[in-house]
DRENPADREN-722348 format. One line per field, with one value per atom (N, C-alpha, C, CB): atom name; x, y, z; residue in one letter; residue number from 0. Coordinates in steps of 0.1 Angstrom, whole numbers, padded with zeros to 4 digits. Last residue first. Glycine has a CB too. Example, Ala and Ser with C-alpha at 12.3 -4.5 7.8 and 13.67 -1.06 7.14 Angstrom:
// residues 2
kolvo	[N | CA | C | CB | N | CA | C | CB]
c1	[0128 | 0137 | 0129 | 0141 | 0132 | 0123 | 0132 | 0113]
c2	[-0022 | -0011 | 0000 | -0006 | -0057 | -0045 | -0033 | -0045]
c3	[0071 | 0071 | 0079 | 0057 | 0078 | 0078 | 0078 | 0090]
guke	[S | S | S | S | A | A | A | A]
kolro	[1 | 1 | 1 | 1 | 0 | 0 | 0 | 0]
// end
This chain:
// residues 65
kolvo	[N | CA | C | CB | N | CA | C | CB | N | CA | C | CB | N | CA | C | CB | N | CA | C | CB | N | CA | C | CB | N | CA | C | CB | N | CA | C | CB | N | CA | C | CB | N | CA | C | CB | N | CA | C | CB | N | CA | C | CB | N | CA | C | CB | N | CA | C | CB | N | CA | C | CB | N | CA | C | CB | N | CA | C | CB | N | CA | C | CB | N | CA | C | CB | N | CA | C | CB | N | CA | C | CB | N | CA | C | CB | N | CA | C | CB | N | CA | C | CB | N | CA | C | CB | N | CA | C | CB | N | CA | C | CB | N | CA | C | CB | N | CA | C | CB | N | CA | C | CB | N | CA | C | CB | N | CA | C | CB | N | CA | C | CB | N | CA | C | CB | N | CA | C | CB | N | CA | C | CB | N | CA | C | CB | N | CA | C | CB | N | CA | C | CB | N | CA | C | CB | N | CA | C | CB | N | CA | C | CB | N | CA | C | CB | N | CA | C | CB | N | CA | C | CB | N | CA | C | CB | N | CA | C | CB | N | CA | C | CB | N | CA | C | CB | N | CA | C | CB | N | CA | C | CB | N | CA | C | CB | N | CA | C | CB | N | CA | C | CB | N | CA | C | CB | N | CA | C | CB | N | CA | C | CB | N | CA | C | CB | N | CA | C | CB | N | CA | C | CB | N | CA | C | CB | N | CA | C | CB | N | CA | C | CB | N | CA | C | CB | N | CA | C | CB]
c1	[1005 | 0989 | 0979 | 0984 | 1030 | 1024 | 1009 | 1032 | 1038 | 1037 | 1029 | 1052 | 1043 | 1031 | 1027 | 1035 | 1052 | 1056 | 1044 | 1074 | 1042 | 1043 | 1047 | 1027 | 1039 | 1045 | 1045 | 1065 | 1005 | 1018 | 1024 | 1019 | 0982 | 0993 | 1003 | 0997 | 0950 | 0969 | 0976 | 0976 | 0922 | 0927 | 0947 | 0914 | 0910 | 0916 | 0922 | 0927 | 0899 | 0893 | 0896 | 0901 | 0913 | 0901 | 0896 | 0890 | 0950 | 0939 | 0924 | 0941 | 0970 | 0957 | 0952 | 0944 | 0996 | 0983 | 0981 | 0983 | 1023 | 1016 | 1002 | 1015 | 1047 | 1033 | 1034 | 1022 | 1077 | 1067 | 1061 | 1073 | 1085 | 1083 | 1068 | 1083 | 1080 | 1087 | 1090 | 1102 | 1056 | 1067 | 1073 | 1064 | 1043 | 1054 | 1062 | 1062 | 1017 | 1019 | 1030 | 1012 | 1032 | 1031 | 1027 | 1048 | 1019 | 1032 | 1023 | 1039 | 0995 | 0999 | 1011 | 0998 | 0989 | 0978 | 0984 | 0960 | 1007 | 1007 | 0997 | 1004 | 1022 | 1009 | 1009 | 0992 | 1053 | 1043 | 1031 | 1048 | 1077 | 1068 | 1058 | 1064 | 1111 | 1099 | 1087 | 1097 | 1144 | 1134 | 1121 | 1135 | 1170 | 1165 | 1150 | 1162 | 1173 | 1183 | 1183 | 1190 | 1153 | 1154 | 1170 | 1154 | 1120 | 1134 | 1142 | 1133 | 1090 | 1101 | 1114 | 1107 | 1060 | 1072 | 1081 | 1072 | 1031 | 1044 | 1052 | 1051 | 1015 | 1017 | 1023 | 1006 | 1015 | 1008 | 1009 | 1011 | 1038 | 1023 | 1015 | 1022 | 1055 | 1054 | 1041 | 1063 | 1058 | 1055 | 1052 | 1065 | 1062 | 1053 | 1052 | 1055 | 1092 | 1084 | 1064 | 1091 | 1107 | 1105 | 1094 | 1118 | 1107 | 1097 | 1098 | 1098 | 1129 | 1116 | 1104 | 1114 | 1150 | 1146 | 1133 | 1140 | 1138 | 1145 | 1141 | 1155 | 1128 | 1126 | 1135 | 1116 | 1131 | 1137 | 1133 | 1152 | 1100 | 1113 | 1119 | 1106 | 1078 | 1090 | 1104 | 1097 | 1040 | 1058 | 1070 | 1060 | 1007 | 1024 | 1037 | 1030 | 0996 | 0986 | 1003 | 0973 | 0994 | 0999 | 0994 | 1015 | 0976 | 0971 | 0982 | 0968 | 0953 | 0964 | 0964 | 0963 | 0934 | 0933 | 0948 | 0924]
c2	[0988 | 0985 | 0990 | 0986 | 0994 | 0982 | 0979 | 0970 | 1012 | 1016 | 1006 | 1018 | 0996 | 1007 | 1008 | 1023 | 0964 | 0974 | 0985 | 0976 | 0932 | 0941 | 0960 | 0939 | 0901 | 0915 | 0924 | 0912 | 0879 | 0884 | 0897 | 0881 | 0853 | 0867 | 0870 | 0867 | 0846 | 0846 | 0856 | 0846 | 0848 | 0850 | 0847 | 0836 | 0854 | 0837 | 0837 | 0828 | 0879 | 0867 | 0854 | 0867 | 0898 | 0895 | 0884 | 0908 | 0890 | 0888 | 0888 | 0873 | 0908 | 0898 | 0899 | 0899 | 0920 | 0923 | 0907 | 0934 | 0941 | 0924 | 0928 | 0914 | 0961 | 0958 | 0945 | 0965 | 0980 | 0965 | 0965 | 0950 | 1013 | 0999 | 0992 | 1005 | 1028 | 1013 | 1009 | 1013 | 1054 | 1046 | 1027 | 1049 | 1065 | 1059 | 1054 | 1069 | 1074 | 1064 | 1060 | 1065 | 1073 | 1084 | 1073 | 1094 | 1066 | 1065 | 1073 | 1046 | 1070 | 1081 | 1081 | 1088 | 1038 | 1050 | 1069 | 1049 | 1030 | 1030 | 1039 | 1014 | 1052 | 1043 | 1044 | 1050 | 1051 | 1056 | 1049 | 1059 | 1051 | 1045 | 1055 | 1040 | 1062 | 1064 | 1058 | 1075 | 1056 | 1054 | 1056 | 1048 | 1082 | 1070 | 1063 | 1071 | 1109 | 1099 | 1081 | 1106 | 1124 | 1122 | 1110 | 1139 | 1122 | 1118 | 1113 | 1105 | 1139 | 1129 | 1126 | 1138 | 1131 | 1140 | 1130 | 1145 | 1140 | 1129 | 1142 | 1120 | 1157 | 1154 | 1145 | 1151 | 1162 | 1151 | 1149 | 1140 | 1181 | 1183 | 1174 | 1184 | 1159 | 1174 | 1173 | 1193 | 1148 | 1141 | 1148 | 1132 | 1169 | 1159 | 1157 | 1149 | 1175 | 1184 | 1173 | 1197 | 1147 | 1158 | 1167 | 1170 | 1148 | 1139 | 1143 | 1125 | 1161 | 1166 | 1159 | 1162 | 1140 | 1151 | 1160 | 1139 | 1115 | 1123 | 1130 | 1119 | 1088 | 1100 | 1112 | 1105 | 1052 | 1065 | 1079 | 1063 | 1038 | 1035 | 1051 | 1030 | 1010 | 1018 | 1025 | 1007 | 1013 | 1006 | 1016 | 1008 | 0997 | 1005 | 1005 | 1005 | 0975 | 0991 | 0999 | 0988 | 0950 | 0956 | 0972 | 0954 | 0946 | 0940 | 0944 | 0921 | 0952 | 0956 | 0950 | 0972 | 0935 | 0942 | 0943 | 0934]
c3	[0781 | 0782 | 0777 | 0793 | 0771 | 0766 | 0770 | 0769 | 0791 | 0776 | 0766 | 0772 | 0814 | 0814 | 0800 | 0821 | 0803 | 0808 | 0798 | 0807 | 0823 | 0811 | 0815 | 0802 | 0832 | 0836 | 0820 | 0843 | 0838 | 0835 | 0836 | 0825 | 0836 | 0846 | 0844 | 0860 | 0827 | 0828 | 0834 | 0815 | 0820 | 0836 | 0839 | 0848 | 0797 | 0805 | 0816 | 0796 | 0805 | 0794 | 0801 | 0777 | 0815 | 0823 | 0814 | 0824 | 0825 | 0812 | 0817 | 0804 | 0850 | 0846 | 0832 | 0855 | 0855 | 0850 | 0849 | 0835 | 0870 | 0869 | 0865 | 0886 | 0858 | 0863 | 0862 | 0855 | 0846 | 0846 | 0858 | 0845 | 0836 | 0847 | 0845 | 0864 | 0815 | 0811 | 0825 | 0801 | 0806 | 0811 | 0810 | 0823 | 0793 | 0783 | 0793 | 0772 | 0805 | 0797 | 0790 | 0789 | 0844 | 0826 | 0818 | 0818 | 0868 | 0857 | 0847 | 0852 | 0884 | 0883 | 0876 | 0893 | 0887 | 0879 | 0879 | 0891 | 0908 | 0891 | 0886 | 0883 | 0931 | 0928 | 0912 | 0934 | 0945 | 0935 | 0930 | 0925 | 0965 | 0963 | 0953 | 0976 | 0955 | 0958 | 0953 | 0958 | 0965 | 0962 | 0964 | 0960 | 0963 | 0966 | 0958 | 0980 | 0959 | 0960 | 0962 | 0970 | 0959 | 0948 | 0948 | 0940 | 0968 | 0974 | 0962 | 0986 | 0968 | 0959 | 0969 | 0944 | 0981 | 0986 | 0983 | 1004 | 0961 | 0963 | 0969 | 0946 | 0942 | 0962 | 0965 | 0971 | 0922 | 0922 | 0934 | 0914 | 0921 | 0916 | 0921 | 0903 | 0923 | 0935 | 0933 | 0932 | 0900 | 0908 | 0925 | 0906 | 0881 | 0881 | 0892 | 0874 | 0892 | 0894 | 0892 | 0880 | 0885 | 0902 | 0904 | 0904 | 0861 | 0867 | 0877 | 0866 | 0847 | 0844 | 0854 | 0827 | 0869 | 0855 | 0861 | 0837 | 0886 | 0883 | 0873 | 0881 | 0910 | 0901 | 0897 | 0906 | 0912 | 0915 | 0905 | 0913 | 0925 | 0913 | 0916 | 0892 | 0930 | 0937 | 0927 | 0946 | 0935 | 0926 | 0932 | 0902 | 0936 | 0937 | 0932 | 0947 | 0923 | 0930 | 0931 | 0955 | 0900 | 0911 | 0912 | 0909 | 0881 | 0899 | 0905 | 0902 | 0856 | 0864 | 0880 | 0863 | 0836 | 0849 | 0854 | 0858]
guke	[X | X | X | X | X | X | X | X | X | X | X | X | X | X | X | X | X | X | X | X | X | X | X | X | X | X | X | X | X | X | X | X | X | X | X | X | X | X | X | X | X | X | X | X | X | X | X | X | X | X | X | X | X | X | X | X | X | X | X | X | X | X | X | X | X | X | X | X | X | X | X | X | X | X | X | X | X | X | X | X | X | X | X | X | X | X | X | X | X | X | X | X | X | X | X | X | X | X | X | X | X | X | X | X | X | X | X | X | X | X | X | X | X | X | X | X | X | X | X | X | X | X | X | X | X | X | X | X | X | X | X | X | X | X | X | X | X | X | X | X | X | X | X | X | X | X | X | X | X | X | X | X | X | X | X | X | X | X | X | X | X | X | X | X | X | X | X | X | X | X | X | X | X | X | X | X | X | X | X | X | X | X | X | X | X | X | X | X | X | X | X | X | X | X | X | X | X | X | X | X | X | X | X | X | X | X | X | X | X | X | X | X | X | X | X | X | X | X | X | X | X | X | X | X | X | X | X | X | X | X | X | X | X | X | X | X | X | X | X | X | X | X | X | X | X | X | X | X | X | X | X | X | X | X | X | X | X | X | X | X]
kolro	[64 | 64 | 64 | 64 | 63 | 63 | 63 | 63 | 62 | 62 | 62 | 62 | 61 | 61 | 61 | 61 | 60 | 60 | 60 | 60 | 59 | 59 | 59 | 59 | 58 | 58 | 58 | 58 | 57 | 57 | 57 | 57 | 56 | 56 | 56 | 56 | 55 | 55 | 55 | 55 | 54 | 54 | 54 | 54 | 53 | 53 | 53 | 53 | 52 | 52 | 52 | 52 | 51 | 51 | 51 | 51 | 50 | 50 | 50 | 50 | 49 | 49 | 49 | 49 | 48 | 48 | 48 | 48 | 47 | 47 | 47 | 47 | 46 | 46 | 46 | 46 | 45 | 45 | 45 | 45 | 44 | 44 | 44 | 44 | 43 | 43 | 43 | 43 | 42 | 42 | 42 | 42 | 41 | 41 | 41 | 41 | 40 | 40 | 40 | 40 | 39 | 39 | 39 | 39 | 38 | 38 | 38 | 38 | 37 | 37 | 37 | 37 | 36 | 36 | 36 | 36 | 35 | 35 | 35 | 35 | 34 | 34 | 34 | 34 | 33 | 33 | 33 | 33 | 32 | 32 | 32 | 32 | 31 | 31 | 31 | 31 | 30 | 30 | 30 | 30 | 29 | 29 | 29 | 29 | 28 | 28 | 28 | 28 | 27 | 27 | 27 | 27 | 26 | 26 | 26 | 26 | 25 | 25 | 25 | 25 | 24 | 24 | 24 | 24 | 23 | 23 | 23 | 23 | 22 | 22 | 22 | 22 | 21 | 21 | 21 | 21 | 20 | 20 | 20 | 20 | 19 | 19 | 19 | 19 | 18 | 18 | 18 | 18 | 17 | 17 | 17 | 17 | 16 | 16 | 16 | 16 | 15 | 15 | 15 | 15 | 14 | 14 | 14 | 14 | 13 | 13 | 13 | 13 | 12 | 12 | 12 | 12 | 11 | 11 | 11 | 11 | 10 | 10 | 10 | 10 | 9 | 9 | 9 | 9 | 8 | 8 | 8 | 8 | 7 | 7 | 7 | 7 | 6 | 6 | 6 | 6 | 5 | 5 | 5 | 5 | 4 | 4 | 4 | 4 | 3 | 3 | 3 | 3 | 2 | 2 | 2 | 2 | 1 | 1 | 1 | 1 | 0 | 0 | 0 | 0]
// end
C-alpha cells in the first residue's frame, strides 16, 4: 500500500506539458506538489509504502512498485 498521497518535485522537459494536461499549474522554477498516482511509471521519486502482509514500511522508488 502506498502511503504517501503527494510529493514535491521539479518538472521539466517533456513533463511540462504532461503535467498541464493533467491540470497542474507547473512552475517550472520551483517546486510542484503532485499527487503520486499521476508520476509516470518510471519515475524515481521515493514513496513510503506499507507491506499489506507484515505491515513494514519502507521507501521505494515509483519504478520499483
Amino acid at each position: 500500500m502506498i502511503l504517501t498521497k503527494e510529493v514535491n518535485i521539479h518538472i521539466k522537459g517533456i513533463f511540462i506539458k504532461r503535467y498541464k494536461e493533467l491540470g497542474y499549474i507547473v512552475n517550472t522554477k520551483g517546486l510542484n506538489t503532485i499527487k503520486v498516482k499521476d508520476l509516470p511509471k518510471s519515475s524515481q521519486v521515493k514513496v513510503k509504502v506499507k507491506c499489506d502482509t507484515c505491515g513494514i514500511e519502507k521507501e521505494l522508488k515509483i519504478q520499483e512498485l
